[in-house]
C-alpha positions as CSV (number, residue, x, y, z in Angstrom):
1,X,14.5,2.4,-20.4
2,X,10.9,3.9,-20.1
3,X,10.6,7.3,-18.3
4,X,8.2,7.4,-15.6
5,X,6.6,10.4,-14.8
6,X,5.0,11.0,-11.6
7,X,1.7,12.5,-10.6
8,X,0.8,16.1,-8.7
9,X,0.5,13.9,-5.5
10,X,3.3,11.7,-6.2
11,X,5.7,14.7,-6.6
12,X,4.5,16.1,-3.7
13,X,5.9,12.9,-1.9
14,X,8.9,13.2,-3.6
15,X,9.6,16.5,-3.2
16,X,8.6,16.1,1.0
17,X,10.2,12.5,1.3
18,X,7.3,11.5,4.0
19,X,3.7,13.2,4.4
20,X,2.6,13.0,7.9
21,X,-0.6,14.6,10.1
22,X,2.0,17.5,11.1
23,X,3.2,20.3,8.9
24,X,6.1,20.4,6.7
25,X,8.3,23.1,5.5
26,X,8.3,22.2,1.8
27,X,5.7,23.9,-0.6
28,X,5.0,20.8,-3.0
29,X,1.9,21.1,-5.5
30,X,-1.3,20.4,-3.8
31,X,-2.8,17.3,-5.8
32,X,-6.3,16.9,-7.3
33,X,-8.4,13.9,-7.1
34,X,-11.5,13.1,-9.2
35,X,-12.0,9.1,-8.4
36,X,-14.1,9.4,-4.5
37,X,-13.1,4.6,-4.2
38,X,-11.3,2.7,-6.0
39,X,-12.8,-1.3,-6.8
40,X,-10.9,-4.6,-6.4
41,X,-10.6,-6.1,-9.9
42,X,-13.4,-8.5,-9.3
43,X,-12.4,-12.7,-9.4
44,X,-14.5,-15.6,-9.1
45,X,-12.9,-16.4,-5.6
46,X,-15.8,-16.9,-3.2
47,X,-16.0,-14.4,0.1
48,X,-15.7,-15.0,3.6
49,X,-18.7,-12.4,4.5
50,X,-16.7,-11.2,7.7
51,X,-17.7,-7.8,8.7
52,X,-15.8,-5.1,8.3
53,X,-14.8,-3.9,12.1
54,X,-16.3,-0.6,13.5
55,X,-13.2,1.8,15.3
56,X,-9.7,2.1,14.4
57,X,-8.6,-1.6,15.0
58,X,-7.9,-5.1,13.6
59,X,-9.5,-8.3,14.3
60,X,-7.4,-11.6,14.1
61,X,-9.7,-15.5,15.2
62,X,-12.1,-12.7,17.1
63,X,-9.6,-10.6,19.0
64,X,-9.7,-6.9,18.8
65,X,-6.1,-5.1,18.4
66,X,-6.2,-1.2,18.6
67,X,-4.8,0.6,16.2
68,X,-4.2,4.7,16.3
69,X,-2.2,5.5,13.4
70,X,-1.0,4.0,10.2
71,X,1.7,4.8,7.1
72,X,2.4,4.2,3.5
73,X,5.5,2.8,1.8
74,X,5.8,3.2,-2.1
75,X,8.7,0.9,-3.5
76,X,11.3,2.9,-4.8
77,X,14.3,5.2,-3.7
78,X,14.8,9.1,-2.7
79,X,17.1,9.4,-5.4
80,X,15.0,7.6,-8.4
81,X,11.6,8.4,-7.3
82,X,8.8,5.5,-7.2
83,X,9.2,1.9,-9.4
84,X,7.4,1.0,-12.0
85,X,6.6,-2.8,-12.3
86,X,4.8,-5.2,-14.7
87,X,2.9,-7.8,-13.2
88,X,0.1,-10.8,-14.0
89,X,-2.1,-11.9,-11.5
90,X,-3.6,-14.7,-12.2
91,X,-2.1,-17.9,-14.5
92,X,-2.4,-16.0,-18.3
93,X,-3.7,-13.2,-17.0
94,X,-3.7,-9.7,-18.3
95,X,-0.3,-7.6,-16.9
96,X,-0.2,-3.9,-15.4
97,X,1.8,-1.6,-15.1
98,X,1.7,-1.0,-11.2
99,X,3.8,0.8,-8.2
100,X,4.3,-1.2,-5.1
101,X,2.5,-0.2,-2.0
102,X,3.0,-1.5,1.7
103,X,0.7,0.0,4.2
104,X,1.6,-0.4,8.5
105,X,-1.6,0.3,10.7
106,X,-0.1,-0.1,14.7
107,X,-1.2,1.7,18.1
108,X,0.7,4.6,19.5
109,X,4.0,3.5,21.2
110,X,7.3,4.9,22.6
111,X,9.8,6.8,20.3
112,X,12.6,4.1,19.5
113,X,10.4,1.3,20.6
114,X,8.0,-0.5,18.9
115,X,4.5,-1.2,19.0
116,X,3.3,-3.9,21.0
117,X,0.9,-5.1,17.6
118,X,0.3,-4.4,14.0
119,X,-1.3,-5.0,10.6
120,X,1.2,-4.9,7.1
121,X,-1.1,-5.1,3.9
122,X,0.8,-5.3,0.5
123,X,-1.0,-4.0,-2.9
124,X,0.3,-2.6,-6.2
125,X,-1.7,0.6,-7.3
126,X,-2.4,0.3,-11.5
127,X,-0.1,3.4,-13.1
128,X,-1.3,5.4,-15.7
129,X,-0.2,4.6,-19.3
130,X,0.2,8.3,-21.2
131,X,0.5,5.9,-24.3
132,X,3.8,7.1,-25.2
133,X,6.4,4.6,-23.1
134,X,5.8,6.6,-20.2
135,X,3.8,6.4,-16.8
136,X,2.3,8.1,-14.1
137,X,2.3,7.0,-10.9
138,X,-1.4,6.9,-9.2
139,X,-2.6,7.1,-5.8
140,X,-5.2,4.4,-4.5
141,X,-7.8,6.6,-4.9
142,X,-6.9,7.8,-8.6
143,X,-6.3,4.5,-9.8
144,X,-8.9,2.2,-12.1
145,X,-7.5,-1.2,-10.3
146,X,-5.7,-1.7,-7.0
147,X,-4.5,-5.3,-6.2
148,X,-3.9,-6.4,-2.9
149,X,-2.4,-9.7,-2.3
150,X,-1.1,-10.0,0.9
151,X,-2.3,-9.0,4.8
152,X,0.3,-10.4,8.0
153,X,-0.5,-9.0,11.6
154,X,2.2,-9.0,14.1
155,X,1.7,-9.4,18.1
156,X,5.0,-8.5,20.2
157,X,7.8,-9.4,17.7
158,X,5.9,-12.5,16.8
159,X,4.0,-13.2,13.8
160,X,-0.1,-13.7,14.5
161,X,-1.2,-14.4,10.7
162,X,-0.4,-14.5,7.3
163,X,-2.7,-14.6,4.2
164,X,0.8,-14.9,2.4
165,X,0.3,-14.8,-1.3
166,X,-3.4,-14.7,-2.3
167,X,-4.8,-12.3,-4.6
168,X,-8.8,-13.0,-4.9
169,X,-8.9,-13.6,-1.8
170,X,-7.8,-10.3,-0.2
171,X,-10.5,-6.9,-0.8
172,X,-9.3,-3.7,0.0
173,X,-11.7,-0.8,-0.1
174,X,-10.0,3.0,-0.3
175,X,-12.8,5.2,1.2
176,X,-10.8,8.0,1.8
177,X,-7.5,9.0,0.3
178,X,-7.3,12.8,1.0
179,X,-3.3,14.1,0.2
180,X,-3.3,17.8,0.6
181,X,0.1,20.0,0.5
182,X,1.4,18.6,3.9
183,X,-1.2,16.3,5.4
184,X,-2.7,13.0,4.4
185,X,-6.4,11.3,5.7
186,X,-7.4,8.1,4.9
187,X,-10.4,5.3,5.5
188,X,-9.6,2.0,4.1
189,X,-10.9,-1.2,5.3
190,X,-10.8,-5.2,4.8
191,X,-13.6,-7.1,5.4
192,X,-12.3,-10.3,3.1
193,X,-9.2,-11.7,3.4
194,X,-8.5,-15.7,3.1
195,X,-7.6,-15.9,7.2
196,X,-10.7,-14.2,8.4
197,X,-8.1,-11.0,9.2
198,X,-10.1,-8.0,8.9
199,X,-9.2,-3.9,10.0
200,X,-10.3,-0.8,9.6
201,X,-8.6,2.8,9.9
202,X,-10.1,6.2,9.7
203,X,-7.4,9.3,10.4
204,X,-4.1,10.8,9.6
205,X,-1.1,8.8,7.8
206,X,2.8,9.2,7.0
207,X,3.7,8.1,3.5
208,X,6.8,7.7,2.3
209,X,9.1,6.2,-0.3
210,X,11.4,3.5,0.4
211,X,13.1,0.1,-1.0
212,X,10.4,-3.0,-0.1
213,X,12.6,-5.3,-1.9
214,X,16.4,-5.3,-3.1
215,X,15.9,-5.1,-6.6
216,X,17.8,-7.2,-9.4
217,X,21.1,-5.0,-10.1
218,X,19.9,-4.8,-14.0
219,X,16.5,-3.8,-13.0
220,X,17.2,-1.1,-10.2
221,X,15.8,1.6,-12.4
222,X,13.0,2.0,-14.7
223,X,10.0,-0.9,-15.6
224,X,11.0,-4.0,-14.9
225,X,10.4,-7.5,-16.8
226,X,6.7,-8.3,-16.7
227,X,6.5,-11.3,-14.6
228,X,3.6,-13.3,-12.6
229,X,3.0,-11.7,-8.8
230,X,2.5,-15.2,-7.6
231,X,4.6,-15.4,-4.6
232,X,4.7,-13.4,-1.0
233,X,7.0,-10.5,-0.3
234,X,10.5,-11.5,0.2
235,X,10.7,-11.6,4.2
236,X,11.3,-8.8,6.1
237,X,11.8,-7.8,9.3
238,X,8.4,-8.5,11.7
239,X,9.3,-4.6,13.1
240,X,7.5,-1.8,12.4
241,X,8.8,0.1,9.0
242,X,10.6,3.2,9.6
243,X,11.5,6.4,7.6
């Protein structure tokens, strides 16, 4: 079993369990970042050319959904910090080592309700090989490669659209990823995505770690089997995620 060791940032989500606009009680190291955007691998998939949208929203066949605030789910348990996966992209394609990412954008709503709309985007974020079986986990921004694959929005309960699985055909650009010792800002965007689905958020985020998938039983800790990502998410719930 590899160890996995975890970057300043990443332990300061571990040691916090969520990072949200508001302060926290927990001192965790305040992380450094060096890398200002992080690029798409680039394919030879050809791009819609749909603008990226100005404001805090998402646009779905021309309709404009607000959006106020957004969060960050990192595969992987309180207890065992984040997952480490190996994954190919494309058919004989080189594998990384990556964590699993699921970012919620939605507009404000009441507590124990849920919102009337949102946006779910799945990527994996490339860890760091220290060359010696062990890893460090990356944030978006720290990262060489960042592969998203999937973007669903959701309209009251009901699901609006779905790229489902389709890596080259989904660009996600990390702007911003500022995580500081109890806050964490953000701009990231989609302006191409195989749908036409495109958002934008500028502002405050949550992010937190928490199972996106039941893992195998013989795989629930440490790097898993390299395998192709070449299907969509196993289904969940079309509700809001919720630490």
């Amino acid at each position: 079993m590899k160890k996995i060791f975890l970057s300043f940032a990443a332990l300061a989500l571990v040691a916090v369990g969520t990072v949200s606009c508001g302060g926290d009680d927990s001192s965790p190291v305040k992380p450094t970042t060096d890398t200002p955007t992080t690029d798409t691998p680039t394919t030879d998939s050809p791009s819609t050319d749909t603008p990226t949208p100005t404001g805090n929203k998402f646009v779905v066949d021309g309709v404009e959904y607000t959006i106020d605030a957004n969060s960050f789910t990192v595969h992987g348990t309180q207890s065992e910090g984040v997952y480490i996966n190996q994954y190919s992209y494309e058919e004989g394609g080189e594998a990384y080592f990556v964590s699993e990412w699921m970012a919620e954008a939605y507009p404000t709503f009441e507590e124990g309700g849920q919102p009337s709309h949102f946006i779910r985007v799945y990527f994996d974020v490339e860890a760091l090989d220290n060359g010696d079986n062990t890893f460090t986990v990356q944030m978006p921004n720290q990262a060489e490669n960042i592969f998203p694959y999937q973007i669903l929005t959701v309209k009251d309960g009901a699901l609006l659209s779905d790229t489902e699985y389709s890596y080259g055909n989904v660009s996600i650009n990390f702007n911003t990823f500022d995580l500081t010792e109890n806050s964490l800002n953000v701009n990231y965007n989609a302006s191409e995505t195989v749908n036409g689905a495109t958002f934008n958020y500028n502002g405050g985020s949550g992010l937190g770690i928490s199972l996106l998938y039941t893992p195998p039983a013989a795989q629930a800790k440490g790097v898993k089997n390299v395998g192709k990502r070449s299907q969509n998410m196993p289904k969940r719930s079309l509700e809001l995620n919720k630490f």
